[in-house]
LUMMI-665235 format. One record per residue: x, y, z of N, C-alpha, C, CB in turn; chain; residue number from 1. Coordinates in steps of 0.001 Angstrom, whole numbers, plus 500000, padded with zeros to 6 digits. Glycine has a CB too. Example, Ala and Ser with C-alpha at 12.3 -4.5 7.8 and 13.67 -1.06 7.14 Angstrom:
<nodes>
<node n_u="513190" n_v="494310" n_w="507800" ca_u="512300" ca_v="495500" ca_w="507800" c_u="513200" c_v="496700" c_w="507800" cb_u="511308" cb_v="495527" cb_w="509046" c="A" k="1"/>
<node n_u="512850" n_v="497750" n_w="507080" ca_u="513670" ca_v="498940" ca_w="507140" c_u="512900" c_v="500030" c_w="507870" cb_u="514084" cb_v="499402" cb_w="505725" c="A" k="2"/>
</nodes>
This chain:
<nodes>
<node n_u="496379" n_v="501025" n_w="510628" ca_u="497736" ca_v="501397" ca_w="510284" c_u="498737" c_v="500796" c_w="511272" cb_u="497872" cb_v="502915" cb_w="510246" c="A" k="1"/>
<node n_u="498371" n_v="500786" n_w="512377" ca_u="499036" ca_v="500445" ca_w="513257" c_u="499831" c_v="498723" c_w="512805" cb_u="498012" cb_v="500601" cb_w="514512" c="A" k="2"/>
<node n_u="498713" n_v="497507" n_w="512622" ca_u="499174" ca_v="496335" ca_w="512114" c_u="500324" c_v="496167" c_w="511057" cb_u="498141" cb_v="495817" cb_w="511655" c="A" k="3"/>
<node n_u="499504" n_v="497241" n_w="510270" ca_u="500722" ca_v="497274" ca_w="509095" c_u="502177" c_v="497677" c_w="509675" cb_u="500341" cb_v="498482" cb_w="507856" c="A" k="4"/>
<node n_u="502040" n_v="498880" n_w="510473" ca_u="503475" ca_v="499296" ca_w="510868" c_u="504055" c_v="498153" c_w="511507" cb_u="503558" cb_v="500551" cb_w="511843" c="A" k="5"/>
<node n_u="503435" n_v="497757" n_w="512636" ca_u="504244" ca_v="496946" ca_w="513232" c_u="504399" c_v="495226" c_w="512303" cb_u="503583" cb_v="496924" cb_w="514810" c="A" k="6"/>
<node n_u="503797" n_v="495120" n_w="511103" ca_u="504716" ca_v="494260" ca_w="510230" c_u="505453" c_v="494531" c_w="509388" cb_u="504278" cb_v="493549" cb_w="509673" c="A" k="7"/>
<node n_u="505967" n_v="495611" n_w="509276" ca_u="506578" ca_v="496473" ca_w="508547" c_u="507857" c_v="496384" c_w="509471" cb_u="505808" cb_v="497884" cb_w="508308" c="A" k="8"/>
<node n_u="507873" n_v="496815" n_w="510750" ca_u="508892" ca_v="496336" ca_w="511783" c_u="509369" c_v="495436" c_w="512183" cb_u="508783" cb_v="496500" cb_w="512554" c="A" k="9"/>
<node n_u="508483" n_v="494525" n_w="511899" ca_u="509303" ca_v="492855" ca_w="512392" c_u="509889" c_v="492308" c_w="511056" cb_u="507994" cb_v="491394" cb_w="513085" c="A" k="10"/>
<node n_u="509161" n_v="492934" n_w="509607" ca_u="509872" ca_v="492289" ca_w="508830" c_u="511498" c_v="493019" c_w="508099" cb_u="508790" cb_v="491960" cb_w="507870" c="A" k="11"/>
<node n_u="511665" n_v="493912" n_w="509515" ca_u="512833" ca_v="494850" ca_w="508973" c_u="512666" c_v="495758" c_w="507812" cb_u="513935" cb_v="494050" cb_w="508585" c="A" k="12"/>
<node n_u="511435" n_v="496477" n_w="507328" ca_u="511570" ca_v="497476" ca_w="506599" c_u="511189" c_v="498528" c_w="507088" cb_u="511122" cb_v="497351" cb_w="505617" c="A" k="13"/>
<node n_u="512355" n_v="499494" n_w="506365" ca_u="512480" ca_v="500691" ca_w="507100" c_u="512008" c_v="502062" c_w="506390" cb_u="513890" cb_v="500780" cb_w="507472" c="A" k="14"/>
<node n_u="511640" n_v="501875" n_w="504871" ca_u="511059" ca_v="503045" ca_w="503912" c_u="509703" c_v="502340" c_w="503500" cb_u="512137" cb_v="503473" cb_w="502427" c="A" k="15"/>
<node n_u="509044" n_v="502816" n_w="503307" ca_u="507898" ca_v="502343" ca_w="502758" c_u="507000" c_v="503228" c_w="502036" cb_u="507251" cb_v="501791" cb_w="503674" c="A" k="16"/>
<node n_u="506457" n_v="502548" n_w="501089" ca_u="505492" ca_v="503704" ca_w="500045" c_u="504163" c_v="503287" c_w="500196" cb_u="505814" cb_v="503692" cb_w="498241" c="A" k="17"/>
<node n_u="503223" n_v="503933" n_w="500049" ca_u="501632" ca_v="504021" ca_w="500238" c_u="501010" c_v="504413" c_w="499284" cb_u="501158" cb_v="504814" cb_w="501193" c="A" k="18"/>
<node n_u="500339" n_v="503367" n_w="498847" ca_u="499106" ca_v="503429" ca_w="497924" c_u="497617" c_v="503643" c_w="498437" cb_u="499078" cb_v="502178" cb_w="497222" c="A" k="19"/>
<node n_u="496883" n_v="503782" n_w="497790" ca_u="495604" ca_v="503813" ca_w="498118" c_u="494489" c_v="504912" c_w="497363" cb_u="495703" cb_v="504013" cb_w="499513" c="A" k="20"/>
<node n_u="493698" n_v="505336" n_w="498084" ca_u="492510" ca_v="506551" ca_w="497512" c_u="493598" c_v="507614" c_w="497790" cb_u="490695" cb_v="506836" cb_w="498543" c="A" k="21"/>
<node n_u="493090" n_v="508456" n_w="497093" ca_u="493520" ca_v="510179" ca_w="497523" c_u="493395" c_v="510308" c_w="498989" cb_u="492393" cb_v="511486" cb_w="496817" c="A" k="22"/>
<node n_u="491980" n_v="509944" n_w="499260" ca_u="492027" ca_v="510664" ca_w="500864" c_u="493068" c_v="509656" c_w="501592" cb_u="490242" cb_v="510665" cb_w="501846" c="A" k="23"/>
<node n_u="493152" n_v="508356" n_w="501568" ca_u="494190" ca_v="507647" ca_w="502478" c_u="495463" c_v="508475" c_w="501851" cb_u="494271" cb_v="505743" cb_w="502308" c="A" k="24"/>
<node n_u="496156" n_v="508338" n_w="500907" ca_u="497357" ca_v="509116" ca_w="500923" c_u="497544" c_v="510475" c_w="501399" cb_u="497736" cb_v="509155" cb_w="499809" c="A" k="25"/>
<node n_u="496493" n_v="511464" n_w="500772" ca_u="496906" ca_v="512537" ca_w="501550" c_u="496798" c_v="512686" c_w="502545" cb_u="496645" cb_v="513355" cb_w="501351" c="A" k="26"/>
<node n_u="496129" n_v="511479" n_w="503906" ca_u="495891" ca_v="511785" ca_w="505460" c_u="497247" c_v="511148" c_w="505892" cb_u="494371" cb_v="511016" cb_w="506263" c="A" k="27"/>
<node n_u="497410" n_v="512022" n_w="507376" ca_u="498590" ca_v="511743" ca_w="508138" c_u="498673" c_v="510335" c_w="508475" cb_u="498646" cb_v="512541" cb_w="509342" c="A" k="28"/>
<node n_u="497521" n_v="509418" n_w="508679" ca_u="497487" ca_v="508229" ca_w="509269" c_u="498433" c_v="507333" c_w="509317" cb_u="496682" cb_v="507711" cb_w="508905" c="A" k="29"/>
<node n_u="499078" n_v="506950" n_w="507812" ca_u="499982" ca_v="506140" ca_w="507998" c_u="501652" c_v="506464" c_w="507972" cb_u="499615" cb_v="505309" cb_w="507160" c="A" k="30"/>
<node n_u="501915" n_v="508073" n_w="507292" ca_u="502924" ca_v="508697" ca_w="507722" c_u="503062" c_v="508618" c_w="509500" cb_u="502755" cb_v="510105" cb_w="507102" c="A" k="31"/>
<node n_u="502322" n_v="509473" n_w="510367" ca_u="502204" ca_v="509061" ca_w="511847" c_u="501996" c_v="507882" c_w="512079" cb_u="501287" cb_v="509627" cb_w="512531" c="A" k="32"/>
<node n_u="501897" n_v="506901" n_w="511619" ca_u="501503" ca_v="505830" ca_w="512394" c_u="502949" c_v="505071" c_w="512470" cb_u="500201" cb_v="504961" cb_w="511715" c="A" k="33"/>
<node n_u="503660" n_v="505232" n_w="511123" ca_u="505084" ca_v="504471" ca_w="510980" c_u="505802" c_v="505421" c_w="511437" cb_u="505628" cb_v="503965" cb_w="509545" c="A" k="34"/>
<node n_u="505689" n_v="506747" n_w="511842" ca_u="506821" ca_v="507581" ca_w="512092" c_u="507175" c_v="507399" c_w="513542" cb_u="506541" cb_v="509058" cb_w="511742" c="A" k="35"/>
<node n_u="506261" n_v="506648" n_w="514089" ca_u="506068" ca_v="506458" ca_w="515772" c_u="506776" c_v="505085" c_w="515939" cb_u="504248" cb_v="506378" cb_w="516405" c="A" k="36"/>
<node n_u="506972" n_v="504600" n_w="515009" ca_u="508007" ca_v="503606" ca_w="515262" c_u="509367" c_v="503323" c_w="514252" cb_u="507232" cb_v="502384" cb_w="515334" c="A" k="37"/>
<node n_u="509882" n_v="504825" n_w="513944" ca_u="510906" ca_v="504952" ca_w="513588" c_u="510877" c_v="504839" c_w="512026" cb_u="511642" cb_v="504147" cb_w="514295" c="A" k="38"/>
<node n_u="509833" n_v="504325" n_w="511322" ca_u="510003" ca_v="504389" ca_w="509957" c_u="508988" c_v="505553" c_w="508776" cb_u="509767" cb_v="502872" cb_w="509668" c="A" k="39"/>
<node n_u="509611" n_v="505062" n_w="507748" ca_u="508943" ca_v="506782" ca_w="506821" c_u="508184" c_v="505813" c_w="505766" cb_u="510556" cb_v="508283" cb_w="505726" c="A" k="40"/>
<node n_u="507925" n_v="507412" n_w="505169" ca_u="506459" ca_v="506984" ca_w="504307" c_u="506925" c_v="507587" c_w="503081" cb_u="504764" cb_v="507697" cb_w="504879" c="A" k="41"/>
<node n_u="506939" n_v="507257" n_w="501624" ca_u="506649" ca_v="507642" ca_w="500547" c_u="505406" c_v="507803" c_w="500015" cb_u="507175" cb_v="507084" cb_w="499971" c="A" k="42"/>
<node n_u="504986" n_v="508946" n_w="499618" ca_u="503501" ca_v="508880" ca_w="498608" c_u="503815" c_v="509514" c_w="497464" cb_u="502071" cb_v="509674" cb_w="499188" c="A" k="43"/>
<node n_u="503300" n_v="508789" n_w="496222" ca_u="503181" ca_v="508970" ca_w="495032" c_u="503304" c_v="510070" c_w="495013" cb_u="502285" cb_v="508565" cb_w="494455" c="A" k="44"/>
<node n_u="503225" n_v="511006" n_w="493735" ca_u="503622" ca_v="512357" ca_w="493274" c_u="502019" c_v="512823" c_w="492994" cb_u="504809" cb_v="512376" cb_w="491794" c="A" k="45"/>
<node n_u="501642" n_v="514206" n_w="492871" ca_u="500000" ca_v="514367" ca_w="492359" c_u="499361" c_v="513435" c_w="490976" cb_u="499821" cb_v="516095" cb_w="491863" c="A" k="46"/>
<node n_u="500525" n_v="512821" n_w="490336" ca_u="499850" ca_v="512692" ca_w="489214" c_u="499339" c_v="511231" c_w="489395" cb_u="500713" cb_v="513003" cb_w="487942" c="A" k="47"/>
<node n_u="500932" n_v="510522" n_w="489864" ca_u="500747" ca_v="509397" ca_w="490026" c_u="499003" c_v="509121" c_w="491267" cb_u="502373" cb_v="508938" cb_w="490562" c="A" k="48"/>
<node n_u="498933" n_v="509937" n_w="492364" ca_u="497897" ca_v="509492" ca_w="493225" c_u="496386" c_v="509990" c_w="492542" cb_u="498198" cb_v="510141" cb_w="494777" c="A" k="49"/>
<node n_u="496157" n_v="510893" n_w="490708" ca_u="495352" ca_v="510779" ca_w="490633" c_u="494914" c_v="509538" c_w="489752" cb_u="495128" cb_v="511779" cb_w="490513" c="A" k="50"/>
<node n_u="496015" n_v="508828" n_w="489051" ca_u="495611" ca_v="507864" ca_w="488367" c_u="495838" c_v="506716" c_w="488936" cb_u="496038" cb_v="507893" cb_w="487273" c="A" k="51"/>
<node n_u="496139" n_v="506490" n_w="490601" ca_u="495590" ca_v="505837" ca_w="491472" c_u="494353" c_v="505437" c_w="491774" cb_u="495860" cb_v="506214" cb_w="492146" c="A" k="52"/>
<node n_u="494566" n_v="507193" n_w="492080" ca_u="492824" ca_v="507166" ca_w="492535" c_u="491999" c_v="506866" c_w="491582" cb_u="492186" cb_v="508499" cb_w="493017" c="A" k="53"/>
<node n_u="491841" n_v="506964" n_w="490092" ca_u="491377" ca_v="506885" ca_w="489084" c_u="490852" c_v="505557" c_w="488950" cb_u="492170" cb_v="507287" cb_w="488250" c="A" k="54"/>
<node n_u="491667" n_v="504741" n_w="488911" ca_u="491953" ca_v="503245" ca_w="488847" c_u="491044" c_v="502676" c_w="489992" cb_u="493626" cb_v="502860" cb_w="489080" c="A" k="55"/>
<node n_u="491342" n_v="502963" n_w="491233" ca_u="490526" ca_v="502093" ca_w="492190" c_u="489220" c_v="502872" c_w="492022" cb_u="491118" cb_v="501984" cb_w="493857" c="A" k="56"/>
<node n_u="489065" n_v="503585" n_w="491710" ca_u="487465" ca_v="504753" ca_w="491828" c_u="486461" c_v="504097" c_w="490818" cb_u="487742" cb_v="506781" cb_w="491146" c="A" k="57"/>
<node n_u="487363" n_v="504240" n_w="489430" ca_u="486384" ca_v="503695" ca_w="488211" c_u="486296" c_v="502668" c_w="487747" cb_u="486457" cb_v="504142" cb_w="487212" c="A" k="58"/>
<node n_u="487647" n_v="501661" n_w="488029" ca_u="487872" ca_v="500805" ca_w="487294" c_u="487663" c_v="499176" c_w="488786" cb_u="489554" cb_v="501304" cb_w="486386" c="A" k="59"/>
<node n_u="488489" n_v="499137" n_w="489706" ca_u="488922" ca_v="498185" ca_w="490881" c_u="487301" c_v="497820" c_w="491621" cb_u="490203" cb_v="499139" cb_w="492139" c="A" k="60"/>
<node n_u="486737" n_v="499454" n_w="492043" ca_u="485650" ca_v="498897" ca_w="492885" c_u="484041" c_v="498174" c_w="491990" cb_u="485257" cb_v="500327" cb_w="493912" c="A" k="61"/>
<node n_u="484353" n_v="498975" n_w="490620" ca_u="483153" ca_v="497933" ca_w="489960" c_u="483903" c_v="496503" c_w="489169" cb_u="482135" cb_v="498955" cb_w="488557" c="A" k="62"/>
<node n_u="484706" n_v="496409" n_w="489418" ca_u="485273" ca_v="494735" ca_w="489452" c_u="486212" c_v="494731" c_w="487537" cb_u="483218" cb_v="493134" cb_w="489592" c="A" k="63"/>
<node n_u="486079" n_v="495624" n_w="487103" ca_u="487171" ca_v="495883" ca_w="486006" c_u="488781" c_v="495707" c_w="486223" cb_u="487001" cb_v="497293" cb_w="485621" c="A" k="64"/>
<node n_u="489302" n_v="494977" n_w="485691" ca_u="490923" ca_v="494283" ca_w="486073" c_u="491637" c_v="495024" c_w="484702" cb_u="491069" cb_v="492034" cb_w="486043" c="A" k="65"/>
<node n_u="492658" n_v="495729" n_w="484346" ca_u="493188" ca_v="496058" ca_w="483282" c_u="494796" c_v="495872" c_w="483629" cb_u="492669" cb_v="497449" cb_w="482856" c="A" k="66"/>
<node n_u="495269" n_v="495054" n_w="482136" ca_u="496556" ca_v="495221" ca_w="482353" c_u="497369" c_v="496113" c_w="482330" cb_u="496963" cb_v="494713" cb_w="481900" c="A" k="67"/>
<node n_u="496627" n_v="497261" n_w="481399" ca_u="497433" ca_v="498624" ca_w="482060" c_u="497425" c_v="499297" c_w="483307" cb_u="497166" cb_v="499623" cb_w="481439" c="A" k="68"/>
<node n_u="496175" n_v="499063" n_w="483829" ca_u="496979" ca_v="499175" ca_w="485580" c_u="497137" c_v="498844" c_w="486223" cb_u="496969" cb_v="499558" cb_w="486392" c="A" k="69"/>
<node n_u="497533" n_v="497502" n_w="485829" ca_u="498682" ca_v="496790" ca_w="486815" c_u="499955" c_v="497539" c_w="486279" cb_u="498855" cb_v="494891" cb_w="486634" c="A" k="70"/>
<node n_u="500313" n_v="497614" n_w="484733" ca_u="501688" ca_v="498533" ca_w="484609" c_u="501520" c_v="499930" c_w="485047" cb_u="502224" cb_v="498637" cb_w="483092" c="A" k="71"/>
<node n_u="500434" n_v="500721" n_w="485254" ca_u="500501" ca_v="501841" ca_w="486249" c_u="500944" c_v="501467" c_w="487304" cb_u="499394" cb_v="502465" cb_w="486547" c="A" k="72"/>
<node n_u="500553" n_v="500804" n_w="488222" ca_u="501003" ca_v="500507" ca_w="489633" c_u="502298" c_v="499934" c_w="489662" cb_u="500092" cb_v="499590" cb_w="490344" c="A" k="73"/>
<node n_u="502851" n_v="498971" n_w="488633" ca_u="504497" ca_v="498240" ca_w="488536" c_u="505447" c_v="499929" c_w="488094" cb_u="504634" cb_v="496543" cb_w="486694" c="A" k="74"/>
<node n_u="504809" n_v="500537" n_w="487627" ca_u="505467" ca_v="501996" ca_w="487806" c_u="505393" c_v="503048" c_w="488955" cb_u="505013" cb_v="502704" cb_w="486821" c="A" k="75"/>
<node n_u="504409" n_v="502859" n_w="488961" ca_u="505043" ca_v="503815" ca_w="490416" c_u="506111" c_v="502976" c_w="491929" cb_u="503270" cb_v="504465" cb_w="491330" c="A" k="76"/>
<node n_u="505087" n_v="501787" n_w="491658" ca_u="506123" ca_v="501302" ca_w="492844" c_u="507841" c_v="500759" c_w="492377" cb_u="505275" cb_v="499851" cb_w="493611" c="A" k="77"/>
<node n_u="507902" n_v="500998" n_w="491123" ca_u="508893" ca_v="501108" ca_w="490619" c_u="509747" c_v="502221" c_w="491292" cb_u="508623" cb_v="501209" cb_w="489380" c="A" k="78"/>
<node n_u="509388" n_v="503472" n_w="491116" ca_u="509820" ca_v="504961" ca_w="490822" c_u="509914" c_v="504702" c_w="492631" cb_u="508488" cb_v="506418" cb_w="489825" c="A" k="79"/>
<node n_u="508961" n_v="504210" n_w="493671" ca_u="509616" ca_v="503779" ca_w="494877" c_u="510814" c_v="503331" c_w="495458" cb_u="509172" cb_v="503155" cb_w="495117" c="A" k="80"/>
<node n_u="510747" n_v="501899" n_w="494768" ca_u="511671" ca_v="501377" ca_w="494955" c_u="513171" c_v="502142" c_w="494383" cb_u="511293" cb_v="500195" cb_w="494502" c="A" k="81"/>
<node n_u="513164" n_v="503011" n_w="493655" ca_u="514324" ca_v="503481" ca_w="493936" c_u="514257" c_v="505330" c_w="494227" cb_u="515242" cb_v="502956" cb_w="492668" c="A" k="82"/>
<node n_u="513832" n_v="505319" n_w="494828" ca_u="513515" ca_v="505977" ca_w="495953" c_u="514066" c_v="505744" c_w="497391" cb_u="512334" cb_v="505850" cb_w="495983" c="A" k="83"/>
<node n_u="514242" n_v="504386" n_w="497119" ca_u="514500" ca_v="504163" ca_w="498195" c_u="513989" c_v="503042" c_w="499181" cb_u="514349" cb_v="505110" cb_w="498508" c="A" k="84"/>
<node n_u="512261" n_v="503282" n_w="499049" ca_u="511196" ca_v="502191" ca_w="499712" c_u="512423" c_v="500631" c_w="499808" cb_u="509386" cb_v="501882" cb_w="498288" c="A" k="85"/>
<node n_u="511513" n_v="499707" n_w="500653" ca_u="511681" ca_v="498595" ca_w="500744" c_u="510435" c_v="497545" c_w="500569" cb_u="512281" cb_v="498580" cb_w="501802" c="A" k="86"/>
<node n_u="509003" n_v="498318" n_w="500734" ca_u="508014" ca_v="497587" ca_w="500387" c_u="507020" c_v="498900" c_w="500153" cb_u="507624" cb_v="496396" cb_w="501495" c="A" k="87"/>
<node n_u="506115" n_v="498028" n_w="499896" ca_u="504989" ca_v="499199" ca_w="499586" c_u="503948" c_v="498361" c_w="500528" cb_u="504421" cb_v="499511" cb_w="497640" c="A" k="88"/>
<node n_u="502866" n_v="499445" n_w="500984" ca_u="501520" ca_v="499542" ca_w="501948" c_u="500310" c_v="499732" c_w="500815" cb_u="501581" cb_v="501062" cb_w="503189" c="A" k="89"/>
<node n_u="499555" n_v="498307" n_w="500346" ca_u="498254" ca_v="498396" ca_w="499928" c_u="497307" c_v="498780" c_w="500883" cb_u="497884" cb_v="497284" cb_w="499415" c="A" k="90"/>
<node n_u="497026" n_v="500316" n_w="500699" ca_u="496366" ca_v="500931" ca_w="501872" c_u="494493" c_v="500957" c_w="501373" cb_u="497200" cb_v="502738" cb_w="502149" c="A" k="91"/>
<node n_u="494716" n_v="499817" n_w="500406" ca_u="493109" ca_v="499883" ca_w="499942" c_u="492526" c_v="498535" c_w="499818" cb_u="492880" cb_v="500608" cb_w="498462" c="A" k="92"/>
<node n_u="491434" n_v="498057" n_w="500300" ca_u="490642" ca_v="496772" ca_w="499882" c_u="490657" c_v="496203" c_w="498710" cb_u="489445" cb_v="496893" cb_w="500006" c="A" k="93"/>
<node n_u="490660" n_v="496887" n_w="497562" ca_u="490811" ca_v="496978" ca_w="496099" c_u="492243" c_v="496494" c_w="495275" cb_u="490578" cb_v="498439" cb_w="495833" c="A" k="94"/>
<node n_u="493071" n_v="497358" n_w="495738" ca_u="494671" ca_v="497311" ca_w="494878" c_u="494740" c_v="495992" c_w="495062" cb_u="496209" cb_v="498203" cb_w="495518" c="A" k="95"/>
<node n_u="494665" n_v="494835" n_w="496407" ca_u="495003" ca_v="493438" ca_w="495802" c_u="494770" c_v="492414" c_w="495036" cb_u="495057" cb_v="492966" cb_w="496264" c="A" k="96"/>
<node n_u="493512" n_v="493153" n_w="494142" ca_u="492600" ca_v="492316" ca_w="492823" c_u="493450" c_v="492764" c_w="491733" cb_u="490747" cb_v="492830" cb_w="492486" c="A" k="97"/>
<node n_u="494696" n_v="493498" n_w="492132" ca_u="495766" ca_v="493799" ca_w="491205" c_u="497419" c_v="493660" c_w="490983" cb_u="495594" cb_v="494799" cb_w="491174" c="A" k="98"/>
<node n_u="497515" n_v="493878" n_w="492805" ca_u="499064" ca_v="493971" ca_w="492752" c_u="498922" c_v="492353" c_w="494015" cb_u="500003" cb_v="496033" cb_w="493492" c="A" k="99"/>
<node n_u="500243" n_v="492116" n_w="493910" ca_u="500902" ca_v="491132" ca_w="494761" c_u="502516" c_v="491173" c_w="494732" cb_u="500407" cb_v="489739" cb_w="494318" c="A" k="100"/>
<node n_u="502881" n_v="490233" n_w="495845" ca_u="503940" ca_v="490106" ca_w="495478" c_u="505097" c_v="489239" c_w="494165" cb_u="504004" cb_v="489940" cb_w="496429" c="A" k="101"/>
<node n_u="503935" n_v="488847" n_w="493709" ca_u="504096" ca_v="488203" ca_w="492209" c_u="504414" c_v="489158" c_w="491215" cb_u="502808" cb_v="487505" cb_w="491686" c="A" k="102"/>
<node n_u="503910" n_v="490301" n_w="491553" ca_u="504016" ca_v="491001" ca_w="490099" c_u="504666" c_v="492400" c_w="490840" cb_u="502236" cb_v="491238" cb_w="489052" c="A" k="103"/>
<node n_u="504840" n_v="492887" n_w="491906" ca_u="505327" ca_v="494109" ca_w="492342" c_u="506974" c_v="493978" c_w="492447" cb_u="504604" cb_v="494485" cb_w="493743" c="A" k="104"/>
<node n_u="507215" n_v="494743" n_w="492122" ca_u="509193" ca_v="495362" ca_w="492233" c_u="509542" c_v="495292" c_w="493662" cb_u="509609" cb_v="497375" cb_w="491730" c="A" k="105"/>
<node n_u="508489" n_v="495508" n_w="494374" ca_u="508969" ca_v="495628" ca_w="495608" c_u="507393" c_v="494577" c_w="496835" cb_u="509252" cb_v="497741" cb_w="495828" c="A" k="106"/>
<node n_u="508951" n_v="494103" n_w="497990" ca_u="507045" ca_v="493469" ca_w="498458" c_u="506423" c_v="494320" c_w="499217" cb_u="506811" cb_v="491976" cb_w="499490" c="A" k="107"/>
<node n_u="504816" n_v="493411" n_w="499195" ca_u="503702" ca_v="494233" ca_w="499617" c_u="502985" c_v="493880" c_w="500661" cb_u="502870" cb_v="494389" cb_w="498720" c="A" k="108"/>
<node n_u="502466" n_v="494669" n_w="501481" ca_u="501795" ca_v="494793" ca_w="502952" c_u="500513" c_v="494969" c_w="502106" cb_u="502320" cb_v="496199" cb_w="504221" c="A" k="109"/>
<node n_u="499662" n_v="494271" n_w="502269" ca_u="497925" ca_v="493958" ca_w="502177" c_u="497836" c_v="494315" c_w="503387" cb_u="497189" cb_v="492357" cb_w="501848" c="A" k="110"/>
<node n_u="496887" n_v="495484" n_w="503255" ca_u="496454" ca_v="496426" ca_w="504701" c_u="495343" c_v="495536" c_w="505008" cb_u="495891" cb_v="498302" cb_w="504521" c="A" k="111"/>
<node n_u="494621" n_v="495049" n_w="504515" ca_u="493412" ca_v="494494" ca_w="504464" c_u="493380" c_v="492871" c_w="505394" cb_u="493091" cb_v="494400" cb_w="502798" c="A" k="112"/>
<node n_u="494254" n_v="492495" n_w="504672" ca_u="494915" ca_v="490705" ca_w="505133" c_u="495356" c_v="491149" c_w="506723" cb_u="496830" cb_v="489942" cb_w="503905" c="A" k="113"/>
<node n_u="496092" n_v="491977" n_w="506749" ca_u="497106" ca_v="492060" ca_w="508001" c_u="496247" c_v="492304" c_w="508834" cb_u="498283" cb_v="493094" cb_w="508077" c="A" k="114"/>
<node n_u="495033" n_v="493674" n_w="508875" ca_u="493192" ca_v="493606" ca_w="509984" c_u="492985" c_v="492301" c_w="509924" cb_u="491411" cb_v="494470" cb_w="509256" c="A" k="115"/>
<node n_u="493017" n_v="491753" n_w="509298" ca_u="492308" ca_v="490280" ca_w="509267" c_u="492475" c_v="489485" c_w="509966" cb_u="492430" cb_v="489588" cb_w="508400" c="A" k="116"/>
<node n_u="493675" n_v="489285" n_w="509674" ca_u="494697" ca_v="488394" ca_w="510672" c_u="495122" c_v="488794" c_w="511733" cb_u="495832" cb_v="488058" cb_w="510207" c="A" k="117"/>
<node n_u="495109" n_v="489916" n_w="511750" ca_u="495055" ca_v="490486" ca_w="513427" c_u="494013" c_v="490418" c_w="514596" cb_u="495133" cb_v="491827" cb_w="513399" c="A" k="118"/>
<node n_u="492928" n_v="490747" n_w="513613" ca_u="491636" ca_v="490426" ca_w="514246" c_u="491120" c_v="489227" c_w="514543" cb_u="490794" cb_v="490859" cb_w="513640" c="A" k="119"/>
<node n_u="491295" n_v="488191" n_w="513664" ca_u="491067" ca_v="486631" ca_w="513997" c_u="492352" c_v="486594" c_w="515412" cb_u="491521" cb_v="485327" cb_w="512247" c="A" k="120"/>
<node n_u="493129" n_v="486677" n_w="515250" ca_u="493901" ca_v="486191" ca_w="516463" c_u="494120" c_v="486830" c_w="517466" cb_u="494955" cb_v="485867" cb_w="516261" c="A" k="121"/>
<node n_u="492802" n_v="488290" n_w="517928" ca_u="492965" ca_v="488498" ca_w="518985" c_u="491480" c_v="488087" c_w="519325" cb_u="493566" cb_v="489785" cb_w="519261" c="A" k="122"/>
<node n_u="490149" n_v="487220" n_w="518103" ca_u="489073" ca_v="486904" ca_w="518743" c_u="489046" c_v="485451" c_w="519479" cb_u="488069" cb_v="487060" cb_w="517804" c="A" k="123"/>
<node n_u="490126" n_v="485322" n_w="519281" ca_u="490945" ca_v="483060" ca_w="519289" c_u="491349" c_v="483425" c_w="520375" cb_u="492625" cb_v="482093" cb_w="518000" c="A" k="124"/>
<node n_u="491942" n_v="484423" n_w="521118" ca_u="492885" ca_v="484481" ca_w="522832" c_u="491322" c_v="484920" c_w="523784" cb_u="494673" cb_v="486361" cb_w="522998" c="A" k="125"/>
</nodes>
């Protein structure tokens, strides 16, 4: 969480919404993690985070792609973005075999990419 926040900070956004499993949304992790550097967290509503969760559970991790949920997800991060958000936090390995910044209302932090790239360039120093 931490990576994400702090690209979340350099790229000047200051609301942000969180996707992911049930358990990542409902844990404090990335609410505290951005609140420690001044920025907030949106999470989906119950319904929206069970047909989240739904989606990456039944459909994302056995390799099923549907265009209806990609328009699930272009809706909620919709209902974000005016909310308020400025980007949204793919807080799952999964959601980017779906969303990007190609197709999202708002841009997106790949939690996944950003470990990645964090980690390669602190095994290179």
């Amino acid at each position: 969480a931490e990576v994400v926040a702090d690209e979340a900070a350099q790229r000047g956004f200051r609301q942000l919404g969180l996707v992911g499993t049930r358990w990542l949304v409902d844990s404090s992790v990335y609410p505290d993690t951005l609140a420690a550097r001044g920025l907030s967290c949106v999470r989906p509503d119950a319904a929206q985070r069970d047909a989240i969760d739904r989606i990456i559970m039944d459909e994302l991790v056995a390799g099923v792609l549907r265009a209806q949920s990609v328009e699930r997800f272009q809706q909620v991060f919709a209902r974000m973005k005016a909310a308020g958000c400025d980007a949204v936090i793919l807080g799952c390995t999964e959601i980017p075999l779906l969303m990007n910044d190609s197709n999202s209302p708002l841009p997106t932090l790949d939690s996944t990419r950003l470990l990645s790239r964090a980690a390669l360039r602190r095994a290179m120093q």
